[in-house]
C-alpha positions as CSV (number, residue, x, y, z in Angstrom):
1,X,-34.6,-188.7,161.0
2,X,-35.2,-185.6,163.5
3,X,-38.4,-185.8,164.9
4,X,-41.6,-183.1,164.4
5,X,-41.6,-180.8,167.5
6,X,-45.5,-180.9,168.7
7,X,-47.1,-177.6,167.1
8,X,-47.3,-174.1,169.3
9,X,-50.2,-173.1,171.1
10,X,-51.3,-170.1,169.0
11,X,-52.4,-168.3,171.9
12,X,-48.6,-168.6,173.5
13,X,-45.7,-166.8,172.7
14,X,-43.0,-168.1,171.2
15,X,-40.4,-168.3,173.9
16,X,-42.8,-169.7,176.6
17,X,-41.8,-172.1,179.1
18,X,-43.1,-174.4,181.7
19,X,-43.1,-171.5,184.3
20,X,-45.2,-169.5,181.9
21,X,-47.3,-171.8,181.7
22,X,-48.1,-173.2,184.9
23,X,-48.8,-169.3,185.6
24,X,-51.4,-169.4,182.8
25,X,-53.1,-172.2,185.0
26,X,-53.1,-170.5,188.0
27,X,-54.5,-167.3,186.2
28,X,-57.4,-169.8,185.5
29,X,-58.0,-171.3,188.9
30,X,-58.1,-167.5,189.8
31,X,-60.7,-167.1,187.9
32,X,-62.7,-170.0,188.8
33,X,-62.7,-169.0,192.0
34,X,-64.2,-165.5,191.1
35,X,-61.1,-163.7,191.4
36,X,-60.2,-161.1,188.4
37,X,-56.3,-161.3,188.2
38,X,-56.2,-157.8,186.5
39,X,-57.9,-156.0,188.9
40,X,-58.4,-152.1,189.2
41,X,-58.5,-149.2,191.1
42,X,-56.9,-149.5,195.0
43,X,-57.2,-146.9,197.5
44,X,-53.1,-146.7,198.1
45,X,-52.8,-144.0,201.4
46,X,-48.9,-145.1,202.2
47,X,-45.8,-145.7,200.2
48,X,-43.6,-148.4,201.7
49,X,-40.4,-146.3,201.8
50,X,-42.2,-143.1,203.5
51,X,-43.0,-145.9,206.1
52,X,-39.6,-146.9,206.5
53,X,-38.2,-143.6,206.6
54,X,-40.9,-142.5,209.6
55,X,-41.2,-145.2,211.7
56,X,-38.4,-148.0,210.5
57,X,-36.5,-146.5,214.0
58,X,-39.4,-145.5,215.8
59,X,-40.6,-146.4,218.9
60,X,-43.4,-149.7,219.2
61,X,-46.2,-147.4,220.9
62,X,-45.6,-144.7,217.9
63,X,-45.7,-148.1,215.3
64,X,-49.3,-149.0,217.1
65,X,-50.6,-145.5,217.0
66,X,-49.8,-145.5,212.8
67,X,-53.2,-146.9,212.8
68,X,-54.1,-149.5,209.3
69,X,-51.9,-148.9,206.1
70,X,-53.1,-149.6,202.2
71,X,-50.0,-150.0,200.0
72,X,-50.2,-151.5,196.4
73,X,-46.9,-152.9,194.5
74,X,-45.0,-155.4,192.8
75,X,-44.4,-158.9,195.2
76,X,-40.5,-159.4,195.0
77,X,-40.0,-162.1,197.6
78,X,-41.7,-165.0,198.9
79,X,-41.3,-167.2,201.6
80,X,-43.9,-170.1,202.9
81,X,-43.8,-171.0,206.3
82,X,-46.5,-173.7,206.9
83,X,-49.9,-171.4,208.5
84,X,-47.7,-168.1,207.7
85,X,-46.1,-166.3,204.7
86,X,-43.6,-163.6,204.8
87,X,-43.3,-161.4,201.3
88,X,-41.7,-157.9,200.2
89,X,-43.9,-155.7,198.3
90,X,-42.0,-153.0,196.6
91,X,-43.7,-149.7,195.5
92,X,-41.5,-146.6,193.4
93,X,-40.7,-145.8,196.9
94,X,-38.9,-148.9,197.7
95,X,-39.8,-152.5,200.0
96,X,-41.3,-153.2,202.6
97,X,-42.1,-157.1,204.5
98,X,-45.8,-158.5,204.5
99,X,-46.9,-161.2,206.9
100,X,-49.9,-163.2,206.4
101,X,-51.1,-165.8,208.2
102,X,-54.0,-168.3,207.6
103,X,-56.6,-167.4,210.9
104,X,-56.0,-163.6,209.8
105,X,-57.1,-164.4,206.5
106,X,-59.1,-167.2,206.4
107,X,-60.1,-168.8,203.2
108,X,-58.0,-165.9,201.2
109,X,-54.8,-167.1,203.0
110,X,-54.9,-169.9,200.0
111,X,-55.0,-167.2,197.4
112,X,-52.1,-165.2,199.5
113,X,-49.9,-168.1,199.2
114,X,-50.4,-168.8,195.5
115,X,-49.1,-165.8,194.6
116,X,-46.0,-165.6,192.2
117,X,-42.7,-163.3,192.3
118,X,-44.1,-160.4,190.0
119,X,-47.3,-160.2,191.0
120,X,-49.1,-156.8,191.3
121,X,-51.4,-156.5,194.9
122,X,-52.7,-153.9,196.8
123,X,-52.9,-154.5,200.7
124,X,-54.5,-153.2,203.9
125,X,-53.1,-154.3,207.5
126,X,-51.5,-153.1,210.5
127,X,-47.5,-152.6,211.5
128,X,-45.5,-154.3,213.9
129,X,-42.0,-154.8,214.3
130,X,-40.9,-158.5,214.0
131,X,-38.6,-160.0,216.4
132,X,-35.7,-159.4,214.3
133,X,-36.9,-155.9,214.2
134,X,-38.1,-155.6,211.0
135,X,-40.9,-153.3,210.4
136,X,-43.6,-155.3,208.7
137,X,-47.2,-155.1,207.7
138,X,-49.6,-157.4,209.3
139,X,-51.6,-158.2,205.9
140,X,-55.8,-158.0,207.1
141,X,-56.7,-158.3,203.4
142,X,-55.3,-157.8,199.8
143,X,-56.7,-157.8,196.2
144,X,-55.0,-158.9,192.9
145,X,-54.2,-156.2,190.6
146,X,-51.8,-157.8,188.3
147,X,-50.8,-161.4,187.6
148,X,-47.4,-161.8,186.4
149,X,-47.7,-164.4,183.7
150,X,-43.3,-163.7,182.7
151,X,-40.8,-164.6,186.0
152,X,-38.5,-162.4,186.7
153,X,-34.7,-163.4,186.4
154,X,-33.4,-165.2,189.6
155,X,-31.7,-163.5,192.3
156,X,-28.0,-164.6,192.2
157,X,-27.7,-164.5,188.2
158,X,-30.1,-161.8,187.5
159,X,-30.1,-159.7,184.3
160,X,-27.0,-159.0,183.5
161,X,-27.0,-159.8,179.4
162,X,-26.1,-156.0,178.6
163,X,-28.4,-156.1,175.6
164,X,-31.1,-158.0,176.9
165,X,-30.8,-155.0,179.8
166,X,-31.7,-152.6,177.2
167,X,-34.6,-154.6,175.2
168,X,-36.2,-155.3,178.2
169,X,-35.6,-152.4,180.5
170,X,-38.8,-152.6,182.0
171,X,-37.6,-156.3,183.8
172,X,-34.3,-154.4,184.1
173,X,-35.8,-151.6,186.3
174,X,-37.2,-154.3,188.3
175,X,-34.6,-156.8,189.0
176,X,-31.5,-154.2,189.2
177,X,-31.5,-151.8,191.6
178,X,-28.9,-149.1,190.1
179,X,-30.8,-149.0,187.2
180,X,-33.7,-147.2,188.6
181,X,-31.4,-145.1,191.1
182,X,-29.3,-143.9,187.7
183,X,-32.4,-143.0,186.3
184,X,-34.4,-141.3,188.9
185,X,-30.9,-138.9,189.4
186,X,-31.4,-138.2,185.8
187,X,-34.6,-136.8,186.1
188,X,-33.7,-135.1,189.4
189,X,-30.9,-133.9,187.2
190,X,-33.1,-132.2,184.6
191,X,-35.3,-130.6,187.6
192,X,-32.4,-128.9,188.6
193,X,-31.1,-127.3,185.8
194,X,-34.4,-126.0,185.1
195,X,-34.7,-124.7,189.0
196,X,-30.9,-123.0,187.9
197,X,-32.2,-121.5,185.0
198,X,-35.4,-120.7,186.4
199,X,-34.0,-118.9,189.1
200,X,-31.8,-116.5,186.6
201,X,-34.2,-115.2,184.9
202,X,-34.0,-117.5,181.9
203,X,-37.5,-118.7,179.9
204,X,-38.3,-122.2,178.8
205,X,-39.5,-122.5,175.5
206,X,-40.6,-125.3,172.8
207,X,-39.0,-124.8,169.1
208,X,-40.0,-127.1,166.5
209,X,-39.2,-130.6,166.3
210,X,-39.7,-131.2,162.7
211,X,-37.8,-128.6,160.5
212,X,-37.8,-128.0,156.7
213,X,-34.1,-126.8,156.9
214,X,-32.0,-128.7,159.8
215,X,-29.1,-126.5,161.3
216,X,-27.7,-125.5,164.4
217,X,-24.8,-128.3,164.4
218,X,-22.9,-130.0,161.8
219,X,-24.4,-133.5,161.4
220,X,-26.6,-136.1,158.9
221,X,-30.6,-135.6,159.7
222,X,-33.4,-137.9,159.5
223,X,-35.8,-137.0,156.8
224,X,-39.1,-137.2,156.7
225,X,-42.3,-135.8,154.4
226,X,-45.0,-134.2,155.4
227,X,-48.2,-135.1,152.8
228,X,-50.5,-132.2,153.7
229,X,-47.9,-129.6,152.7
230,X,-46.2,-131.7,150.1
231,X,-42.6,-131.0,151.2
232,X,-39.5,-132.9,153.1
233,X,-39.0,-132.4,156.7
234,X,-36.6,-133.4,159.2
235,X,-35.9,-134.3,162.5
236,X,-33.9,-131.6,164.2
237,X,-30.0,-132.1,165.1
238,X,-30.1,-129.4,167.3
239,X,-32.5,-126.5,168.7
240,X,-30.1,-123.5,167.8
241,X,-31.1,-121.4,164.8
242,X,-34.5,-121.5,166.5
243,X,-34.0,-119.8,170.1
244,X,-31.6,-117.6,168.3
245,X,-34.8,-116.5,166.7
246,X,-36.5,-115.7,169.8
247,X,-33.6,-113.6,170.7
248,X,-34.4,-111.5,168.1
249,X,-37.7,-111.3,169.1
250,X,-36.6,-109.9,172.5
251,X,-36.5,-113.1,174.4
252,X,-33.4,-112.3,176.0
253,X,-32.1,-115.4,177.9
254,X,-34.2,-118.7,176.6
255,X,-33.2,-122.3,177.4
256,X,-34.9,-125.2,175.6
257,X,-34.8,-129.2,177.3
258,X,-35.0,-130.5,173.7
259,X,-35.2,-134.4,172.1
260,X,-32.5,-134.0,169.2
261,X,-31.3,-136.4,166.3
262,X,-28.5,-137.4,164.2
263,X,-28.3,-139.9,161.5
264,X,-25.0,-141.2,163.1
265,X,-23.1,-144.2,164.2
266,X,-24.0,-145.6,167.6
267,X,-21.5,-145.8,170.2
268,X,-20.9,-145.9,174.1
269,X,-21.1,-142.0,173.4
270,X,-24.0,-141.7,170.8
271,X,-27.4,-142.5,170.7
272,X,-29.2,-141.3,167.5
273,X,-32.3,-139.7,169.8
274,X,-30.9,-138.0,172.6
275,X,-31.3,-135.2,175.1
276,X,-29.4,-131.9,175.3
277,X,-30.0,-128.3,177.4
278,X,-29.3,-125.3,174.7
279,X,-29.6,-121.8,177.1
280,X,-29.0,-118.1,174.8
281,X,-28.5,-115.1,177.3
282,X,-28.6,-111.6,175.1
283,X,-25.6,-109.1,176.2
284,X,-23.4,-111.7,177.6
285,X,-20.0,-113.8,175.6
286,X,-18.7,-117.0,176.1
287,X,-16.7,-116.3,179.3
288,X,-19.7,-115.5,181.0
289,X,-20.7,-118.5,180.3
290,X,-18.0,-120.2,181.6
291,X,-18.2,-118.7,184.8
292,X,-21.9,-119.6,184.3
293,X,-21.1,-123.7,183.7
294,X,-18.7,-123.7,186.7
295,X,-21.3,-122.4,189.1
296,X,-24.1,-125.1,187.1
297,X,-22.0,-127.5,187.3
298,X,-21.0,-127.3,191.1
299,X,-24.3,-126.9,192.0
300,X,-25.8,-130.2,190.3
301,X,-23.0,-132.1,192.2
302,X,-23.7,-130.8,196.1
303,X,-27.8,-130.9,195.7
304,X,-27.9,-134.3,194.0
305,X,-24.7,-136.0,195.3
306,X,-23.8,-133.9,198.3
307,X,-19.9,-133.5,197.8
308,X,-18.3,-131.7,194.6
309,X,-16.3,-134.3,194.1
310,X,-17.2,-137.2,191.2
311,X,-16.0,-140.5,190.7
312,X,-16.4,-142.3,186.9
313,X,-14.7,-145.4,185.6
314,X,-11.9,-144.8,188.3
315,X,-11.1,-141.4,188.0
316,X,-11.9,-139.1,190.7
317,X,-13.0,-135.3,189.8
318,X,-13.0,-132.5,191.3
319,X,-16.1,-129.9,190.2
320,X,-14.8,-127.0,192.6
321,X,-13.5,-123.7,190.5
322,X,-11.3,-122.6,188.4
323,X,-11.3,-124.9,186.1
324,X,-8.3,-125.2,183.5
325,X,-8.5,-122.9,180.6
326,X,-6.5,-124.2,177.5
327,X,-6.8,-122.4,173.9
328,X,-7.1,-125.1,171.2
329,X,-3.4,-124.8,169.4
330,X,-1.8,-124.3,172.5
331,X,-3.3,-127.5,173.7
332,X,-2.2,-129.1,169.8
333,X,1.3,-127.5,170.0
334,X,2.1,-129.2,173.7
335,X,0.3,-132.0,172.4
336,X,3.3,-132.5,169.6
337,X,6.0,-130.4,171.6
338,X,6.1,-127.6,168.2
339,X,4.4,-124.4,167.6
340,X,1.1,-124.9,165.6
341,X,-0.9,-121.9,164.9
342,X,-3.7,-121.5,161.9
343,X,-1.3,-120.3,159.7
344,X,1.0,-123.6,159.7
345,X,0.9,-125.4,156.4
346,X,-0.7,-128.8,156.2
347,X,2.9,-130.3,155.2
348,X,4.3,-129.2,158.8
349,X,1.8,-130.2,160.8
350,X,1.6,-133.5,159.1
351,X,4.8,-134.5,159.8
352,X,4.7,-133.4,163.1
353,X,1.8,-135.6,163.5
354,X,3.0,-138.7,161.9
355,X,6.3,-138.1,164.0
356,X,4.0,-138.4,167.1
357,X,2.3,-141.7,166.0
358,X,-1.3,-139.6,165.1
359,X,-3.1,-141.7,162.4
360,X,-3.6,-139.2,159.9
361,X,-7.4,-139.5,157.6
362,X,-6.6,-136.5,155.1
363,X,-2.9,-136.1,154.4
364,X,-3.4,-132.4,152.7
365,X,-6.6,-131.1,154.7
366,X,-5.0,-128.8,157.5
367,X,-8.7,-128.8,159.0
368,X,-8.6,-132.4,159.5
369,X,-5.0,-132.7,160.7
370,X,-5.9,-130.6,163.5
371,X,-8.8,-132.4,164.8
372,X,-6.8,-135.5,164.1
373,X,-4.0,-134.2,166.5
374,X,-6.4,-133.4,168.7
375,X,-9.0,-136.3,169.1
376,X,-5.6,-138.3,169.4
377,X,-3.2,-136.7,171.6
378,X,-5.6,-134.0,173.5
379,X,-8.8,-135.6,174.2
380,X,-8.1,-138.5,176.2
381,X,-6.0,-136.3,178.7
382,X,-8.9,-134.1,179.5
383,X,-10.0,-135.7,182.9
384,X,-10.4,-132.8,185.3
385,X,-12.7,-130.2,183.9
386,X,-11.3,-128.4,181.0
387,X,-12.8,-125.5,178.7
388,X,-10.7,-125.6,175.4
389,X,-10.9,-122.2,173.8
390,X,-10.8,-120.3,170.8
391,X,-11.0,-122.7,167.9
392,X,-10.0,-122.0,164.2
393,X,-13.3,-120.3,162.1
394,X,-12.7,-123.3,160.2
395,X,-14.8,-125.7,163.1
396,X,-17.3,-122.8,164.0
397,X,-19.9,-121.8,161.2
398,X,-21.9,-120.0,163.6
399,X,-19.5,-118.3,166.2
400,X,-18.1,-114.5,166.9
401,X,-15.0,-114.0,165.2
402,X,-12.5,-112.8,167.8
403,X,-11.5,-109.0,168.1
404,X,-7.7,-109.9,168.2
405,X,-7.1,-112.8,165.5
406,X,-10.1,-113.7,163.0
407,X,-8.6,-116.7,162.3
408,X,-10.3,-118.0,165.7
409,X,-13.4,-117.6,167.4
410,X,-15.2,-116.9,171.0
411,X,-15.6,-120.8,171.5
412,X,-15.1,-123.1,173.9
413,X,-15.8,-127.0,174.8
414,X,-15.7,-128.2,178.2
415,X,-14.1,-131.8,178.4
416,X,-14.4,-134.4,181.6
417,X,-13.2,-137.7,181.6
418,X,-11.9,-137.2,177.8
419,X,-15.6,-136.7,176.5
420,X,-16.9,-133.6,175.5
421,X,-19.8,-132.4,177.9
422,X,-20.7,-128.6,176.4
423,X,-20.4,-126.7,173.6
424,X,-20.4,-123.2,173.7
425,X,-19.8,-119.5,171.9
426,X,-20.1,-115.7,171.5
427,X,-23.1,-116.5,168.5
428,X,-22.3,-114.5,165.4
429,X,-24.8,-111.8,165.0
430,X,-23.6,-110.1,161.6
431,X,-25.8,-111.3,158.7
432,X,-23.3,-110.5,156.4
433,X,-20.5,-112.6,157.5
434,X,-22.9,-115.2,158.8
435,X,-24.4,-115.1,154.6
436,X,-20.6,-116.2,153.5
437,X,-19.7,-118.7,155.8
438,X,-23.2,-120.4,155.3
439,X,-22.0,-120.3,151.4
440,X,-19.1,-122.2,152.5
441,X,-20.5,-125.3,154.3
442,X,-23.0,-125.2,150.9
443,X,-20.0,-125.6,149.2
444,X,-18.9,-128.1,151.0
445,X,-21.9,-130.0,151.1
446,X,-21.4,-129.8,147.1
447,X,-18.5,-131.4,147.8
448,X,-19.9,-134.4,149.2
449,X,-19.8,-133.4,153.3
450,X,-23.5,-134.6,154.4
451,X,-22.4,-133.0,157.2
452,X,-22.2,-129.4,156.5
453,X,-24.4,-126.9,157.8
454,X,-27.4,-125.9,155.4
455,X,-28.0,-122.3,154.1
456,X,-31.3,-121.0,155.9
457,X,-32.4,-117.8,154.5
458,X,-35.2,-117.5,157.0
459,X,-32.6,-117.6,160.1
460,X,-30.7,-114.6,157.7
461,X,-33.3,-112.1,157.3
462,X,-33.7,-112.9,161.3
463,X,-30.4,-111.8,161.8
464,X,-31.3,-108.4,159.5
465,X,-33.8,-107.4,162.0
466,X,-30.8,-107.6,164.4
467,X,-29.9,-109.8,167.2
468,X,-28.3,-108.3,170.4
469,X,-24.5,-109.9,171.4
470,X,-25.2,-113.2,172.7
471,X,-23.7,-116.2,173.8
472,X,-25.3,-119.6,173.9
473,X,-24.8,-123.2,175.0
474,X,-25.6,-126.5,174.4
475,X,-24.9,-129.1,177.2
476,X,-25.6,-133.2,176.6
477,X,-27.0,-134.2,179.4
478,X,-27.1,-138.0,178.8
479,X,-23.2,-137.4,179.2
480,X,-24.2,-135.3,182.3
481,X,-25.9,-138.1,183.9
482,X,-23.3,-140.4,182.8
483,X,-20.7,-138.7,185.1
484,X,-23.0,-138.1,187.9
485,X,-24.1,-141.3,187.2
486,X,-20.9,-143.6,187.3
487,X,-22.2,-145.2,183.8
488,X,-19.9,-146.3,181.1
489,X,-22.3,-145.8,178.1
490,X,-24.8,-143.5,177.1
491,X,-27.5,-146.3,176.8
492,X,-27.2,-146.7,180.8
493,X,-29.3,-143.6,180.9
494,X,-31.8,-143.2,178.2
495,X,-34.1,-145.4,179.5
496,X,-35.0,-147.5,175.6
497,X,-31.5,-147.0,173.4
498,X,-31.7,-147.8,169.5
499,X,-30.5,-151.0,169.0
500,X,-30.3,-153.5,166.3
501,X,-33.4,-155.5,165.0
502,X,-33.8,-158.0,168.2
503,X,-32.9,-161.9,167.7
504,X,-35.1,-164.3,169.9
505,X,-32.9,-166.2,172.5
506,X,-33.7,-168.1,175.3
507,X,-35.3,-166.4,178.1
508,X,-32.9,-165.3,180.8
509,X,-32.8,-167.1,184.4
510,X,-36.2,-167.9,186.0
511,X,-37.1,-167.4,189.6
512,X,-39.0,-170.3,190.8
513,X,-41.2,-170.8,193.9
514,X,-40.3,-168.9,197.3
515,X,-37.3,-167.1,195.4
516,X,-36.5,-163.4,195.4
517,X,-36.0,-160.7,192.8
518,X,-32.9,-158.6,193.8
């Protein structure tokens, strides 16, 4: 017979334990003693790594002559030594050591001493420099601001379930180090390509979010409706057909930091909400814009990393110019050692790619033979920077034809470390042709391709009114910040990734008394 387990305190959740609750008393002692453990506003005047990065090698008369310090922050280490108590309080700024000591603070030292790994306080004191020459703050008095009812995961095991990582980033910002450093560099990442932008002579500008006709990229939307108006909406897949619209309207070079979506599969590569940078600069083509990615790209790696050399997964990359320029059947013909041009029929070019081992998803579709060949055989030997070039029409609803050979257009995708990073082109600016090749993708969508890029009529007459040459590009930059960022999968840099309905297991590693947090 298996025994009844006792019921659940309602007012607990349901993966409580013993820690948790023992915190729940002391949050009561606290406030029988008149103490609010949720305090409020605290006059912060320092930040614990400006400290350290002024005075951690000063001299001890400049220490003195700092004169009292107020920090607030998260307690992240404790240790009890009888009548004194060393801690490490750790701001956004980073850590720096407390020392308390009972005849400095008199009946509060009690309070000092019950505090938890976790804990939010704000505290006023004095620095020294302790005899093993840490500089430290001499604690003269401290207030609760937060009592930390959850422990954080212990030291040496940490958070380390990659899933619980990305439910609970906010305990993984705190216990793991990297995390935060990854993510801060993606912010400073953004700042920067604005600053580049900025600085030549490009606008930043907001396009809608929710669309009634999604385009711009070939990919599944998320629908929505809208009650007022009575009509569907959905959630953009990409920014395009939008600033292209402002180009008309004389907004000459535009660049939108945009929040897209796509109703895809999630992978180490794809996230279903992510960020991209889409830039449009009137009177220019694609090869400006290579020459315009190079220079980007260089410049993001010396101001936030300081070399222009990169390091992911292994495989060291070098950012410094030229980079390699392949056009796409070149790259499929040494890819399978025979000539492969548009014109070669399906039946050749699928025996040359069975001959070559290429799994093969449409046996009589030249169109998806050649991105077959080519997410097989091409892709994963693109480590150094690499701008593919001048793809078939077929691939690019929305670019220039070239002068030379229709069959191709004025495209290119830049590759590093086999994953696409940028996706550019010389925009098609003739209505007309623009009109037929959106009746295509309708067709196909007809033909059951959810993917296929909607007719827009509105974006049409745009065109009418006339849109100057222009070339634009779309750049992922949670891929960016991969690379910069040494991290294997996009979800190591969007700070909450999509993920699967959660299922309750135990609660990682506890810290207990006089324990750290990494």
């Amino acid at each position: 017979m298996t025994a009844t387990p006792p019921p659940r305190d309602p007012g607990l959740p349901g993966d409580a334990t013993e820690l948790f609750r023992r915190r729940l008393a002391k949050l009561d002692t606290l406030r029988a003693r008149g103490v609010d453990p949720f305090g409020g506003r605290f006059p912060v005047t320092h930040w614990a790594g400006d400290i350290l990065a002024r005075l951690e090698a000063a001299a001890e008369d400049e220490i003195k002559s700092a004169g009292a310090v107020s920090l607030a922050g998260r307690i992240v280490a404790l240790r009890h030594h009888g009548k004194t108590c060393f801690a490490h309080l750790r701001d956004q700024s980073g850590a720096i050591q407390l020392y308390s000591r009972a005849d400095g603070l008199g009946d509060r030292y009690t309070l000092f001493t019950d505090l938890d790994v976790g804990d939010f306080i704000g505290v006023t004191g004095e620095l020294f420099r302790t005899r093993t020459g840490e500089l430290t703050v001499a604690v003269k008095g401290f207030e609760f601001l937060s009592k930390a009812l959850r422990p954080l995961p212990e030291k040496w095991h940490g958070l380390k379930d990659v899933e619980t990582r990305y439910r609970q980033r906010y305990v993984d910002l705190v216990v793991n180090p990297r995390v935060r450093e990854a993510f801060i560099l993606k912010t400073r990442l953004i700042q920067a390509l604005r600053a580049f932008l900025d600085a030549r002579g490009f606008l930043e500008v907001e396009t809608p979010m929710m669309q009634p006709i999604p385009g711009g990229a070939a990919a599944k939307p998320f629908q929505t409706h809208h009650n007022a108006l009575d009509m569907p909406l959905f959630l953009r897949i990409a920014p395009e057909l939008y600033l292209k619209r402002l180009v008309v309207g004389g907004l000459e070079r535009v660049y939108e930091v945009n929040r897209s979506f796509r109703n895809e599969g999630i992978s180490t590569q794809h996230n279903p909400e992510f960020t991209m940078l889409e830039f449009y600069q009137a009177y220019a083509d694609y090869n400006d814009l290579m020459d315009l990615t190079e220079e980007m790209l260089l410049h993001l790696a010396q101001s936030l990393l300081g070399r222009t050399e990169i390091v992911y997964q292994g495989d060291t990359v070098s950012l410094a110019p030229p980079w390699r320029r392949v056009p796409f059947f070149q790259a499929l013909s040494q890819a399978l050692a025979a000539p492969i041009e548009p014109a070669t029929p399906a039946s050749a070019l699928r025996a040359a790619a069975q001959a070559a081992g290429v799994p093969v998803s449409k046996p009589e579709d030249a169109v998806a033979l050649w991105k077959d060949v080519f997410d097989t055989l091409v892709e994963p030997t693109l480590v150094q920077p690499t701008f593919v070039t001048d793809f078939p029409i077929e691939l690019s609803p929305l670019s220039r034809r070239k002068r030379d050979n229709p069959r191709l257009v004025d495209r290119f995708e830049l590759f590093i470390c086999r994953r696409e990073i940028a996706n550019a082109y010389s925009e098609l600016n003739d209505p007309i042709d623009q009109r037929r090749r959106f009746e295509e993708q309708a067709r196909e969508r007809e033909r059951g391709d959810e993917e296929a890029h909607w007719l827009d009529e509105d974006f049409l007459r745009a065109l009418e009114y006339g849109m100057p040459p222009t070339a634009g590009e779309g750049i992922g930059i949670d891929r960016l910040a991969m690379l910069l960022t040494d991290s294997p999968s996009i979800r190591d840099v969007i700070f909450f990734p999509h993920l699967r309905p959660e299922h309750r297991d135990p609660p990682p590693g506890e810290a207990g008394e006089g324990q750290e947090a990494p």
